[in-house]
C-alpha positions as semicolon CSV with decimal commas, in nm:
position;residue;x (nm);y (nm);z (nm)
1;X;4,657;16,656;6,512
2;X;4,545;16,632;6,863
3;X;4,194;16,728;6,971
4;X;4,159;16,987;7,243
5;X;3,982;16,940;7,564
6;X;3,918;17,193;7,841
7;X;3,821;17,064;8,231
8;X;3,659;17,342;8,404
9;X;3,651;17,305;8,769
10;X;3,615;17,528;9,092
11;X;3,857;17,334;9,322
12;X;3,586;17,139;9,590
13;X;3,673;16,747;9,629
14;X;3,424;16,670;9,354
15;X;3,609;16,881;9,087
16;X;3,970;16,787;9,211
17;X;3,850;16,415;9,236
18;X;3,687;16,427;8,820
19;X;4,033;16,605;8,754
20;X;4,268;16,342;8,856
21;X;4,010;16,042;8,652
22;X;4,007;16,257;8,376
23;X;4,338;16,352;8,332
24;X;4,401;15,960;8,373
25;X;4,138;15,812;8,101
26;X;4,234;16,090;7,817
27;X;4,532;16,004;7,582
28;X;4,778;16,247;7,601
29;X;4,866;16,095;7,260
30;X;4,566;16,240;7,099
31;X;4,410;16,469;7,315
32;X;4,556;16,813;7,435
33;X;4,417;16,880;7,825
34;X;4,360;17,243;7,976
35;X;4,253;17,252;8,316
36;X;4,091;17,576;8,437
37;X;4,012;17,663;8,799
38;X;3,719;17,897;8,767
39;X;3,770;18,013;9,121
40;X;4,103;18,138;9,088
41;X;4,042;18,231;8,624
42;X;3,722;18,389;8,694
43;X;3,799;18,607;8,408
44;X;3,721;18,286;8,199
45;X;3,407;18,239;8,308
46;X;3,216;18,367;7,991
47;X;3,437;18,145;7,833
48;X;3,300;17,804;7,962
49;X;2,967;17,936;7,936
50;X;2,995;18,009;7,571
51;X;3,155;17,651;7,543
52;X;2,802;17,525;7,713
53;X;2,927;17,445;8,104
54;X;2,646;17,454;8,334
55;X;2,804;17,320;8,593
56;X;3,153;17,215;8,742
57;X;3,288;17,001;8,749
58;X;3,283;16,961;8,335
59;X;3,471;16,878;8,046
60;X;3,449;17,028;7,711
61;X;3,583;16,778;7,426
62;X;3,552;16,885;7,021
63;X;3,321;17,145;7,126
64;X;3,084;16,946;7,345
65;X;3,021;16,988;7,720
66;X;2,988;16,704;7,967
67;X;2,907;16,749;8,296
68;X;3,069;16,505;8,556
69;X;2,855;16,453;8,857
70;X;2,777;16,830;9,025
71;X;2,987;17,019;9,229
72;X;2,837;17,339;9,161
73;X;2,658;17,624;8,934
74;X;2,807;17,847;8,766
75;X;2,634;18,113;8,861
76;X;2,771;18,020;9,192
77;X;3,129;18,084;9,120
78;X;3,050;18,492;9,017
C-alpha cells in the first residue's frame, strides 16, 4: 500500500524549484504524489490548512506537514 503525499505550492520559482526535488527524492514505488497549485485550486485552500501548511512551498507526508524553505503565507494566497 503506498503512502500518500500532497505538495502544496503557489507557482513562484521557490515552489516550482521544491516541486521538481521533491518529485525526484520520493519513490513512486511507495509513495503516491499530488501536487496542488493553490493559486490556480484556491478552493483547496482549507484543505492544506486543515492538513497543517503554513506556508508554501510544503509537503504533507502520513499526515505531517513540512515546510520547504518559504515562498509564501497562506494567508497570502486568499
Amino acid at each position: 500500500m503506498k503512502t500518500k503525499a500532497v505538495f502544496y505550492h503557489a507557482g513562484c520559482p521557490v515552489c516550482v524549484a521544491a516541486e521538481q526535488n521533491v518529485a525526484l527524492a520520493l519513490d513512486p514505488a511507495r509513495i503516491e504524489l499530488e501536487i496542488v497549485h493553490l493559486g490556480e485550486n484556491r478552493d483547496r485552500l482549507a484543505e492544506a490548512e486543515g492538513a497543517g501548511v503554513k506556508s508554501v512551498p510544503a509537503l504533507v507526508l502520513a499526515g505531517t506537514a513540512y515546510h520547504i524553505n518559504f515562498g509564501a503565507g497562506i494567508d497570502a494566497l486568499r
